[in-house]
C-alpha positions in Angstrom: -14.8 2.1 17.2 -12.8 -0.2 14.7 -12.4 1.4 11.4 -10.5 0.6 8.3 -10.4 3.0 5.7 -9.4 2.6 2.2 -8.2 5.9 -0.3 -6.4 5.8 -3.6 -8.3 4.3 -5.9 -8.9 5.9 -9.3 -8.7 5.6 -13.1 -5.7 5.0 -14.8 -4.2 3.9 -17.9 -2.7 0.3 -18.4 0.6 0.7 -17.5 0.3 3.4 -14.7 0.7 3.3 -11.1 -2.0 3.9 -7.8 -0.9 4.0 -4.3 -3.9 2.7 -2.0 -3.8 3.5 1.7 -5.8 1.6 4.6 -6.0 3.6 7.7 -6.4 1.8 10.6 -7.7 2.6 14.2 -9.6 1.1 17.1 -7.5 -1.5 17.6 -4.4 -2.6 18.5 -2.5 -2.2 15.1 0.8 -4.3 15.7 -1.0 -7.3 17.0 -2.5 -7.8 13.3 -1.9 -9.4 9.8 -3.4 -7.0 7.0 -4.8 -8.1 3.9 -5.7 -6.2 1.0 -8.4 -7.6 -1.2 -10.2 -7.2 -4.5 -13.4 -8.0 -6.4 -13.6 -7.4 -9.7 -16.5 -7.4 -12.3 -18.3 -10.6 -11.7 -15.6 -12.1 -10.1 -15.2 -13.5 -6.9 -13.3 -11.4 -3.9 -9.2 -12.7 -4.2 -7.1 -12.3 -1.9 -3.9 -9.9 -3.2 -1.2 -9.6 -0.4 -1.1 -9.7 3.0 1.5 -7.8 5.8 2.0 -8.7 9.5 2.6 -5.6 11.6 4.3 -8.2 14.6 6.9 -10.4 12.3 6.5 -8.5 8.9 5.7 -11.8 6.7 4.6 -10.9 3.6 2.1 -12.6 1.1 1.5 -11.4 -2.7 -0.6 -13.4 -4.9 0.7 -14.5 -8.4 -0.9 -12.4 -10.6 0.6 -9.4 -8.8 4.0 -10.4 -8.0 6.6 -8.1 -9.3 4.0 -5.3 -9.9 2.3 -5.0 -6.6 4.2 -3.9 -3.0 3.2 -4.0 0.0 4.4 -1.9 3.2 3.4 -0.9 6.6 4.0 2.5 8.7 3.1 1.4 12.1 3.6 5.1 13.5 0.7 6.1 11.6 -1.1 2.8 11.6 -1.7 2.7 7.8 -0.5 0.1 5.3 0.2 0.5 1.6 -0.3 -1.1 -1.2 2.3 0.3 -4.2 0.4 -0.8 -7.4 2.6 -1.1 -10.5 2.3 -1.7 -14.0 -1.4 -1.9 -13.7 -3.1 -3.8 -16.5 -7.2 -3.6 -17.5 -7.7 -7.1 -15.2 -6.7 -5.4 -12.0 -10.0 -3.0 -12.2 -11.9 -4.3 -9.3 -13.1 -2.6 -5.5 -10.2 -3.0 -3.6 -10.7 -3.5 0.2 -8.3 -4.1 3.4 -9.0 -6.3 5.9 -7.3 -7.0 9.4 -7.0 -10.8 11.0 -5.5 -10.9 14.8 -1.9 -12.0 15.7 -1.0 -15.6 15.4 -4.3 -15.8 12.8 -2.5 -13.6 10.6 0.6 -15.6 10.5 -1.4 -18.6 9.9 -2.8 -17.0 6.6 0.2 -16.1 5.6 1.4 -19.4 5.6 -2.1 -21.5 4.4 -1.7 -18.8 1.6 2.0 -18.9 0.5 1.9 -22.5 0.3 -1.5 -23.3 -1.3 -0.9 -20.0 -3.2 -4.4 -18.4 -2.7 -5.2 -15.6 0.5 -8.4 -16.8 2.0 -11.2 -14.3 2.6 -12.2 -16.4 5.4 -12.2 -15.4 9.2 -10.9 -12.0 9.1 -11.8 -9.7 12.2 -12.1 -6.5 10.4 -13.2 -5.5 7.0 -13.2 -1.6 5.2 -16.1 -0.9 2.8 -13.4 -0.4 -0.2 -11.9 1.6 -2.7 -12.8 1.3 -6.8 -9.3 1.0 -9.4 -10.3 1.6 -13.1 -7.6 0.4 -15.6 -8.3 1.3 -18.8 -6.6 -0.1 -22.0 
């Protein structure tokens, strides 16, 4: 059974710091691109950054460049997602996604050059973690 699992989301002051973790099993781990995610308060989902277990490419949206980082441990099939400097706007559900292979490497590149991760066609979806940043 494919599972992603998100942890690490919690309350925090502006300014602070939350390490999420998506654990991944049930599939094949270094043949996929993984995405985190996040939906805010009536706001649509955006795509935040992106890893590639196979050729590491890396995506990180603009509003969380410089703060965010992103990093994969493929010996325990998990990625990372190092949020710093966290302000009140990053307060959404926070969910990892995982896109196969070549797809991966395709949304990496759609998204670095029309600056904007896609939601769109990903294989596998966790059900999320909530980030509170209060002022």
């Amino acid at each position: 059974e494919v599972q992603l699992a998100e942890s690490g989301g919690g309350s925090v002051q502006a300014g602070g710091s939350l390490r999420l973790s998506c654990a991944a099993s049930g599939f094949t781990f270094d043949d996929y691109a993984i995405g985190w995610f996040r939906q805010g308060p009536g706001k649509e989902r955006e795509g935040v950054s992106c890893i590639h277990n196979s050729n590491g490419r890396i995506y990180y949206a603009d509003s969380v460049k410089d703060r965010f980082t992103i990093s994969s441990d493929n010996a325990k099939n998990t990625v990372y997602l190092q949020m710093d400097i966290l302000k009140p706007e990053d307060t959404a559900v926070y969910y990892c996604a995982a896109i196969k292979d070549y797809l991966g490497s395709a949304a990496i590149t759609i998204a670095t050059s029309m600056g904007k991760l896609s939601d769109y066609g990903w294989d596998y979806w966790g059900n999320g973690t909530l980030v509170n940043v209060s002022v």
